[in-house]
N, C-alpha and C positions, 0 to 999 in steps of 0.2 A: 375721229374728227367728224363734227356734223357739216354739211352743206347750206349756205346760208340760203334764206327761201327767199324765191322770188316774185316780187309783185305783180300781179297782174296789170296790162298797160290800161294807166288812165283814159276815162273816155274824153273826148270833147267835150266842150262847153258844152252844145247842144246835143251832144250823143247821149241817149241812154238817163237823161235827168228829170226828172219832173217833180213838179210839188202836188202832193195827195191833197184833198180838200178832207177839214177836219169832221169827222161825224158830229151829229148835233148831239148834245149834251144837256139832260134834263138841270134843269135851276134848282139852285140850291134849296134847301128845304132849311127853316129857322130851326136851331135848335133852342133857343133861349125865348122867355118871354116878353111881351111886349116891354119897348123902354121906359114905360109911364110906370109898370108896377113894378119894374127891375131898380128904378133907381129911387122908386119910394122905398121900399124894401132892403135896401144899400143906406138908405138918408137912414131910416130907421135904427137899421142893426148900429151904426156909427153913432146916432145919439145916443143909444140904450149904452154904448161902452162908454163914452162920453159920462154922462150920468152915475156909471161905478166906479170911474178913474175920479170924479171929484168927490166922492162919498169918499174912495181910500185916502184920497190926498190929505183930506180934514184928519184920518189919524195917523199920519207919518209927521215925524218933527222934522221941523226946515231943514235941517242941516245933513241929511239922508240924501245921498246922491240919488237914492231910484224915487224920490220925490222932485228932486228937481229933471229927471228925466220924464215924470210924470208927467209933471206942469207943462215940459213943453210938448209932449206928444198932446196935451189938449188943448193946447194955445194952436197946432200946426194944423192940428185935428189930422194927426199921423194915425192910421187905424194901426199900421205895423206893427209900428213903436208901441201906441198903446196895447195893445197886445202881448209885444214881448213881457214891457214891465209890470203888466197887471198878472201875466203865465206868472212872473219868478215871484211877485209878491204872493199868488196864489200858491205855488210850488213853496215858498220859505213856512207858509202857514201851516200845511197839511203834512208837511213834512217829520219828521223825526224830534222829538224834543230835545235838549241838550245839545244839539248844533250848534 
């Protein structure tokens, strides 16, 4: 059988408590670059996909679901979306023949 262990007595409110002052802590360092050329560079890459989602959309017929998902990841200008459905369009392409 173990013996159950026993706590040590709480001290007072003002026995034995104190608060440490925090050491100073050097400042963060950026790791990313400025936001002037982070989000030209973002406007960028998002037009350039923009620009190959309407170029694929002209040869898919209307009636192709991954066309009408198309249309709207570039009505939302979803970079996600566009993404997904231009990978699987690009993926059905380069893919295996007779599928």
């Amino acid at each position: 059988m173990t013996a159950a262990k026993s706590r040590p007595p709480m001290p007072s409110s003002s026995e034995g408590s104190s608060v440490r002052e925090r050491s100073p802590s050097a400042p963060p360092v950026p790791s990313t670059p400025p936001a002037s050329r982070s989000a030209g560079a973002t406007r960028e890459r998002l037009e350039a996909k923009l620009r190959t989602g309407r170029a694929v959309l002209g040869t898919l017929p209307a009636t192709d679901d991954r066309a009408r998902l198309l249309y709207i990841a570039i009505q939302r200008r979803d970079e996600s979306l566009l993404d997904g459905v231009l990978a699987a369009l690009d993926g059905e392409k380069s893919g295996p023949a007779g599928m």
